[in-house]
N, C-alpha and C positions, 0 to 999 in steps of 0.2 A: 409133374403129376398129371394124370389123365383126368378126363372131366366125368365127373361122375357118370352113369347114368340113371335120370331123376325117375326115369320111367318105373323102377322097380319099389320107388317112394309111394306112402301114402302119408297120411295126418296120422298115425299111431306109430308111424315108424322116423320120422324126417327130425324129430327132436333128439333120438338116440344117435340119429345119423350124425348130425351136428356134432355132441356132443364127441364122438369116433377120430370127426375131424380135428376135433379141437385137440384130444389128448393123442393123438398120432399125427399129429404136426404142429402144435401151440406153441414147442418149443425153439421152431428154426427162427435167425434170425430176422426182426423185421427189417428190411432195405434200410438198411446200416443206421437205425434207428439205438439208443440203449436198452430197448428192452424189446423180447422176445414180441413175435405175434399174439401168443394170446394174453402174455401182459398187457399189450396194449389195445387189445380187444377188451376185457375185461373192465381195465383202467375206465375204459369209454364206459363201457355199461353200468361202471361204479357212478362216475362223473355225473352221469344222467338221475342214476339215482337220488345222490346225493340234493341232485336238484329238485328234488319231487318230480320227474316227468312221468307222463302216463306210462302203460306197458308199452304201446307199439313204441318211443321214443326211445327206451331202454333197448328195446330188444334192436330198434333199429342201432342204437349205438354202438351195444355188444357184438353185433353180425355186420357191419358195415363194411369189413375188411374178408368177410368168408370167400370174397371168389381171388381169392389168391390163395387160397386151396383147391377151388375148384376149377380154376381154367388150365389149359393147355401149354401156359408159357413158363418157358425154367424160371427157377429160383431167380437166378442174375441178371432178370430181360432189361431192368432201368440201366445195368450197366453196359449192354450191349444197346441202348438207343431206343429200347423195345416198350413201347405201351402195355400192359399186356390186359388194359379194358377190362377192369377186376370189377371194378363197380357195376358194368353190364353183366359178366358173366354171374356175381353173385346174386344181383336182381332175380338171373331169369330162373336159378335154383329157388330163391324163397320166394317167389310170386303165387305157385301154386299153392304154397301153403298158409301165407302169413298176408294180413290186413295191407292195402296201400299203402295205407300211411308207411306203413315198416318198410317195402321193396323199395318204394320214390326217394326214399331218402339211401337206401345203400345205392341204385342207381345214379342218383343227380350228387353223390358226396363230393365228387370228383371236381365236378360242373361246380359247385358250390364252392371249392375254393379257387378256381377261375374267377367266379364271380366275385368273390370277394374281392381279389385282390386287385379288380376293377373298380372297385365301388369305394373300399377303404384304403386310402394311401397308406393307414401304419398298420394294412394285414400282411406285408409281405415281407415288412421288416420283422415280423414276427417267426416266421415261417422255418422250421429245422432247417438244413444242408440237403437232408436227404427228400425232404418238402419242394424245395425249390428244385432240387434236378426232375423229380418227376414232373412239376410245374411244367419244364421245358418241354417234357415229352407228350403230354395232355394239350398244350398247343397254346400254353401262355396266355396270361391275362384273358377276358372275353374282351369283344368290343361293345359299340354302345349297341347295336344292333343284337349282339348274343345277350345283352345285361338288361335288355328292353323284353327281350321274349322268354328269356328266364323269369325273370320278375313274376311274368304271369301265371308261371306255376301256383296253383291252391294252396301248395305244403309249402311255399318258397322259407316261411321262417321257422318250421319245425328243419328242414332239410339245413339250411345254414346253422342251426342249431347244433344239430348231430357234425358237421362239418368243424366245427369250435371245437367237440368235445373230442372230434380226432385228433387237434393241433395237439389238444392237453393233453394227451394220454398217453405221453411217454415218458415217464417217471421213472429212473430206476429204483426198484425196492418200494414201493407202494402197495399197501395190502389192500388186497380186493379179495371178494367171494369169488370164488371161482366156477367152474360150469354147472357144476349143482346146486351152486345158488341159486342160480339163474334160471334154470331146467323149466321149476314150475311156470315159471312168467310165459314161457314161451311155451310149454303146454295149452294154456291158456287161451295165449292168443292163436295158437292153431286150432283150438275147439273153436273159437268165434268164429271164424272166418270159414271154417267148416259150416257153421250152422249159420251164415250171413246168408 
């Protein structure tokens, strides 16, 4: 799929848009994951909830995984070797629209379970099949030097948060609200940030 172009977005329109993507592509496979993309988008955004997190932590959980709709690289890139740097490209989609907190975390999700699995010996024994091959591709564990300057991140424990709640969110048959539950949350935080 081609990358959007955001230029024709504003903050009245970028939640529909969302929304466009989700039900004209929520259904392909996630990277041989059991359940579809927006199951397990969704999953995230439930998970969050369930935890009481603020909006931006919801919404970043729910959208954490959107630039794998929105970048340039096929469907099968993990199976060809291929990074295809979803968490940058999603970032740079909801940046104009949506609070820090919410971009840092679909940005650094990636980075965050690097980190983890530097930091906690039993996060890696946790980690799906399909977890661990993109691991390889993202460039393996951090060092102490990448888990020293991570750290320093402001969001570092909302970001590992959201990062948790990707591991769990792959549930087959788990009912979650689906995009229009969500809708208003992220209405919301698009007016703030509008009026930040």
């Amino acid at each position: 799929m081609a990358k959007p172009d955001i230029s024709i977005l504003d903050r009245c329109s970028i939640v529909d848009f969302i929304g466009e993507i989700f039900a004209r592509c929520g259904a392909e496979e996630y990277l041989g994951e059991p359940v579809t993309i927006s199951e397990h988008m969704y999953q995230c955004g439930h998970l969050a909830e369930a935890a009481g997190a603020s909006d931006e932590l919801v919404a970043a959980a729910l959208l954490h995984d959107i630039g794998h709709f929105t970048n340039e690289f096929p469907d099968n890139a993990a199976e060809l070797g291929i990074d295809s740097h979803h968490d940058r490209a999603g970032a740079s989609i909801l940046a104009p629209f949506f609070p820090k907190l919410v971009t840092d975390c679909v940005r650094h999700h990636v980075s965050a379970k690097r980190y983890l699995c530097a930091v906690d010996p039993d996060y890696f024994a946790n980690l799906s099949e399909a977890s661990v091959l993109s691991l390889k591709l993202q460039g393996g564990p951090m060092t102490e030097q990448m888990v020293a300057k991570f750290s320093e991140n402001a969001d570092v424990e909302a970001i590992v948060q959201v990062r948790k709640w990707d591991d769990e969110g792959k549930i087959p048959g788990l009912e979650t609200g689906g995009f229009d539950h969500f809708a208003p949350l992220l209405r919301r935080l698009v007016a703030k940030h509008a009026a930040a």
